[in-house]
C-alpha positions in Angstrom: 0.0 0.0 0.0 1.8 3.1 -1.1 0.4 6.4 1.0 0.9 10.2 -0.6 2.3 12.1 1.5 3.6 14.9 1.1 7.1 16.6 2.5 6.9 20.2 3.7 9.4 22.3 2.1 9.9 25.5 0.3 9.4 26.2 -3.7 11.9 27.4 -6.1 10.3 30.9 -6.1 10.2 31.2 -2.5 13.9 29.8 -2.2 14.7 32.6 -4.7 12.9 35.3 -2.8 15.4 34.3 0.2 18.7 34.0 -2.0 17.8 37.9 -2.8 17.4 39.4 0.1 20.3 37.4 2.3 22.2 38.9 -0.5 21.3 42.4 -0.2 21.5 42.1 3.2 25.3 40.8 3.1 26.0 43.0 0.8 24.7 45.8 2.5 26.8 44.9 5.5 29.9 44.5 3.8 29.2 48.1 2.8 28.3 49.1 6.1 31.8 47.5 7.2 33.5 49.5 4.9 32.3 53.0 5.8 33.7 51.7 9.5 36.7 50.7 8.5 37.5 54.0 6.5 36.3 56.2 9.4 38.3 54.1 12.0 41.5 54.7 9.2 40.5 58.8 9.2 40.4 58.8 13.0 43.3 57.4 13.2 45.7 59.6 10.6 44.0 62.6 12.6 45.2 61.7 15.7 48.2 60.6 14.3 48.7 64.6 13.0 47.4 66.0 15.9 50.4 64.2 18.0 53.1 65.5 15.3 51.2 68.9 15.9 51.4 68.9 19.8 54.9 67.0 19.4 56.6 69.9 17.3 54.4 73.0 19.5 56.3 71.2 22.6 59.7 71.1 21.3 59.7 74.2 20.1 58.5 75.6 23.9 61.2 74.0 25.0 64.1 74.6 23.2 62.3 78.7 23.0 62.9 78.9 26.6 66.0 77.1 27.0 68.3 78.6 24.3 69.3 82.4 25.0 70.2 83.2 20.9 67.6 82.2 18.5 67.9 83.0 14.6 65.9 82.2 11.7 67.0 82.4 8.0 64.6 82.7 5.3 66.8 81.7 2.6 66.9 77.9 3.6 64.2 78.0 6.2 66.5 76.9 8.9 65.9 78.1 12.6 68.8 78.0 15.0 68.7 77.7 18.6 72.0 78.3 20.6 73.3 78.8 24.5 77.2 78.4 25.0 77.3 74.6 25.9 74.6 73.5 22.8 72.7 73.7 19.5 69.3 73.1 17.6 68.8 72.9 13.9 65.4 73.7 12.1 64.8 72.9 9.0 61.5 73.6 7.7 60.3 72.4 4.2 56.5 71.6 3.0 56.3 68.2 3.9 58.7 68.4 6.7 60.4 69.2 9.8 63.6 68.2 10.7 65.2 69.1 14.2 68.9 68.0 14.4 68.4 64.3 13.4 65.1 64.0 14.4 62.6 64.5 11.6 58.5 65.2 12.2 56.2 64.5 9.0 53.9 67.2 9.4 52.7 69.5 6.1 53.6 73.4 6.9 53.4 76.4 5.4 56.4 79.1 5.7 56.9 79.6 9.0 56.5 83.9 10.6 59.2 84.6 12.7 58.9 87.9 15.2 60.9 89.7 17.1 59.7 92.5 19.4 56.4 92.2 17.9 57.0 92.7 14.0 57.5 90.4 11.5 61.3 89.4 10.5 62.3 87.8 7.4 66.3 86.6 9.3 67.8 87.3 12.0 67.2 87.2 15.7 63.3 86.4 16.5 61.9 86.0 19.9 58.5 84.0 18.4 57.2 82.0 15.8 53.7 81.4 13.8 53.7 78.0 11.9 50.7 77.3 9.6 49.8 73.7 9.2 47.9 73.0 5.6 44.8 72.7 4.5 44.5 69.2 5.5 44.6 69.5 8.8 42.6 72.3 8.8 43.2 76.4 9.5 45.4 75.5 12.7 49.0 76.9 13.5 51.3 76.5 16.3 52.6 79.6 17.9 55.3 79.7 19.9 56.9 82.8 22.1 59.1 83.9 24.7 60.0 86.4 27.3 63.1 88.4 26.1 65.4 88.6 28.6 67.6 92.5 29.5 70.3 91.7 27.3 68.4 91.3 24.7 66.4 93.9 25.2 69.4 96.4 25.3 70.6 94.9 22.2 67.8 95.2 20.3 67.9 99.3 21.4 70.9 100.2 20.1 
């Protein structure tokens, strides 16, 4: 005796139906994933500038206040930092910034240098207005000091 019965299961259409939207799903994921991943890589390159930025601002405190002569030269974009014992070397370029050995990827425009308030081209400065590019948006590092008696008298005669 041969019974009909029949098995439960799904039909090509609906099997279809199911194929189409796991796939949009997925593939709306995998987008989804990829918008992640590129904001996680753009969070991290910003950070990565901002510690350059805060790097170079720090230095640059530093060795303001702890060398007596600073000069800049326009010509090669060099600042030079000096007390009797020691030295610093600045080289500034666009892409660039280079302290003795020690080199800091950070894009830059010209660097201002001051001294007594107006804007120098060479020569001794007592401050200094970096612009950073476009990229990382309309920030500059500024760094000054206090100008000690001597060179206060110097700068009078």
């Amino acid at each position: 005796m041969k019974r009909n019965t029949k098995i439960k299961a799904l039909t090509l259409a609906e099997m279809l139906i199911v194929l189409v939207i796991s796939s949009l799903v997925i593939g709306i994921t995998f987008s989804v994933l990829d918008l992640v991943q590129k904001t996680f890589v753009m969070i991290q390159d910003n950070y990565a500038q901002s510690i350059v930025t805060v790097q170079l601002k720090e230095r640059l405190s530093i060795d303001f206040n702890r060398y007596h002569e600073i000069t800049y030269n326009s010509e090669f974009e060099e600042l030079v930092l000096k007390n009797p014992l020691d030295s610093v070397l600045y080289e500034f370029n666009q892409s660039l910034v280079i302290r003795n050995e020690d080199t800091l990827m950070l894009n830059i425009q010209k660097p201002k240098c001051y001294f007594l308030g107006k804007e120098v081209s060479h020569g001794m400065i007592d401050a200094i207005k970096i612009q950073l590019n476009e990229e990382l948006g309309s920030g500059f590092i500024f760094v000054d000091r206090v100008n000690d008696v001597k060179i206060m008298l110097d700068s009078w005669e």
